[in-house]
C-alpha positions in Angstrom: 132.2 -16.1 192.9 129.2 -15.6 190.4 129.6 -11.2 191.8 133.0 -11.0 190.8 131.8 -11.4 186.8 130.8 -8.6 184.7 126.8 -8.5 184.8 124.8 -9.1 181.1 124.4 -5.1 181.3 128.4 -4.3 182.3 129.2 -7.0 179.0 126.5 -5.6 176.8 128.2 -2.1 177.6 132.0 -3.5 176.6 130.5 -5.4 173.3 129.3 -2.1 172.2 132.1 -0.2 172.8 134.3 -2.4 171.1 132.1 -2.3 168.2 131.2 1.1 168.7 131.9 2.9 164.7 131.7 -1.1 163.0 129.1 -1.4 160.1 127.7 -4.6 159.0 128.1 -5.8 155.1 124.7 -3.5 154.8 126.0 -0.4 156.5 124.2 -0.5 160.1 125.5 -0.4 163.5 127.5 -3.5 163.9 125.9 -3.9 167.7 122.7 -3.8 166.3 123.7 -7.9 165.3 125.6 -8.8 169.0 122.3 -7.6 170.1 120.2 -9.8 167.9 122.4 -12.8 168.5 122.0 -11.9 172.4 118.7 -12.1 172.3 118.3 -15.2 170.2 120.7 -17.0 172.7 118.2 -15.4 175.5 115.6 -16.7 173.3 116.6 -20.2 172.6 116.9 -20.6 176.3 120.8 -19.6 176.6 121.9 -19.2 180.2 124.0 -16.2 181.1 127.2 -17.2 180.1 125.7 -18.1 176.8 123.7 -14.6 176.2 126.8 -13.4 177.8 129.4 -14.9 174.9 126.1 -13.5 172.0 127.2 -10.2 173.1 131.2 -11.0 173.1 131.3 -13.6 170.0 132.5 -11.4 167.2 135.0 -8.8 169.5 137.9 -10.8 169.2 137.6 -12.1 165.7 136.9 -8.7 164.7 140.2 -7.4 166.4 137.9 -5.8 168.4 139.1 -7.2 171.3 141.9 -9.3 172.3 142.6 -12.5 173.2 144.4 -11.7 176.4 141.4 -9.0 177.1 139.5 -12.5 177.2 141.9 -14.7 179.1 141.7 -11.8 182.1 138.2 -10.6 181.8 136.2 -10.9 184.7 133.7 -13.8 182.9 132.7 -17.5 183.4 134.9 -19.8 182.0 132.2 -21.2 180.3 131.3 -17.8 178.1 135.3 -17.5 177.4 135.3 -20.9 176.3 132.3 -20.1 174.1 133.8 -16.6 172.5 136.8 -18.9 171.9 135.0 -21.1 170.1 133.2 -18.9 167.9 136.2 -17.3 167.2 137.2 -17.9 163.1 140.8 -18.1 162.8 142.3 -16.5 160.1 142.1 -18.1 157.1 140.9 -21.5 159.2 138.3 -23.2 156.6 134.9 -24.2 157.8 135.5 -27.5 159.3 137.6 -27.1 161.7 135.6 -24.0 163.3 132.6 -25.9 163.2 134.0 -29.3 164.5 135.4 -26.5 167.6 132.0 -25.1 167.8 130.8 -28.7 168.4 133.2 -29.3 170.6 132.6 -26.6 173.0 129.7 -27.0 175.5 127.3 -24.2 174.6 128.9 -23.0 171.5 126.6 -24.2 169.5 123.4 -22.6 170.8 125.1 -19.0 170.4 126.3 -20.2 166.4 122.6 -21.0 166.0 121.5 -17.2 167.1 124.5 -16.2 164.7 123.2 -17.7 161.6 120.0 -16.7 162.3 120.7 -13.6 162.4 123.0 -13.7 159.6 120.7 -15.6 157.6 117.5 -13.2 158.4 115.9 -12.6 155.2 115.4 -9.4 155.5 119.1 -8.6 155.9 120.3 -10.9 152.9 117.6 -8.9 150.7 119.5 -5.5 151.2 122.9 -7.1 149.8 124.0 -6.7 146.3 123.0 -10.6 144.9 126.3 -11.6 144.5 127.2 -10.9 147.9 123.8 -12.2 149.2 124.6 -15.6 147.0 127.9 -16.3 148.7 126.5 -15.6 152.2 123.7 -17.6 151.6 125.7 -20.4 150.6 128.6 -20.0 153.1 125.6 -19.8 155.9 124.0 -23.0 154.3 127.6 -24.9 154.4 127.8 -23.9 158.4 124.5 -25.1 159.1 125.2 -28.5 157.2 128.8 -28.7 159.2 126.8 -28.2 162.3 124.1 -30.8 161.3 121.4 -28.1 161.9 120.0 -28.3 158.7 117.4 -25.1 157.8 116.7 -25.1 161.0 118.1 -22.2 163.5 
């Protein structure tokens, strides 16, 4: 079953497609970030599906890609269950995406490399402060939701 999934090379392709011309809040490559959250899954000893939903966890909240893209791509239940999860709703306040992201074996290992990411110093210090200040806050109210604390 495991060769009829996309590989971590055939999903890393896809993420950067979809994202291909997307800038983050300081103007870079937006798949410069599903890279680094790939990696820090990969890091914190995600497993494939995990790394997997890193590279996938923005696409659909982004509009990138769709939900039914999702529902029929060729990917463990487990990593749609995770890019699911990680998937903001719009205007769905913090609670009950994090309670979701609890909820949702693995979820929460991928929302760490997220935050990390997000929360990188050396990214914040680039934003204008008032846009730095709300991130910063916003990130800090995820990690408390998530009982992680500082820690990522």
């Amino acid at each position: 079953m495991e060769d009829q999934y996309l590989s971590l090379s055939e999903v890393e392709a896809v993420a950067r497609r979809a994202h291909r011309g997307q800038t983050d809040k300081n103007g870079h490559p937006y798949d410069e970030h599903v890279a680094a959250v790939a990696r820090g899954t990969a890091a914190r000893g995600g497993s494939e599906a995990q790394i997997a939903a890193g590279w996938l966890h923005d696409t659909v909240e982004d509009d990138r890609l769709s939900r039914e893209w999702l529902a029929r791509a060729a990917l463990p239940e487990e990593t749609k269950a995770i890019v699911d999860a990680l998937t903001r709703r719009p205007d769905e306040p913090l609670e009950p995406y994090a309670a979701r992201i609890l909820a949702t074996p693995g979820a929460l290992l991928v929302k760490r490399a997220d935050l990390a990411h997000n929360s990188d110093p050396a990214r914040i210090a680039l934003l204008d402060p008032a846009t730095a200040e709300r991130l910063a806050a916003k990130y800090a109210r995820m990690r408390e939701l998530l009982g992680l604390g500082a820690e990522l």
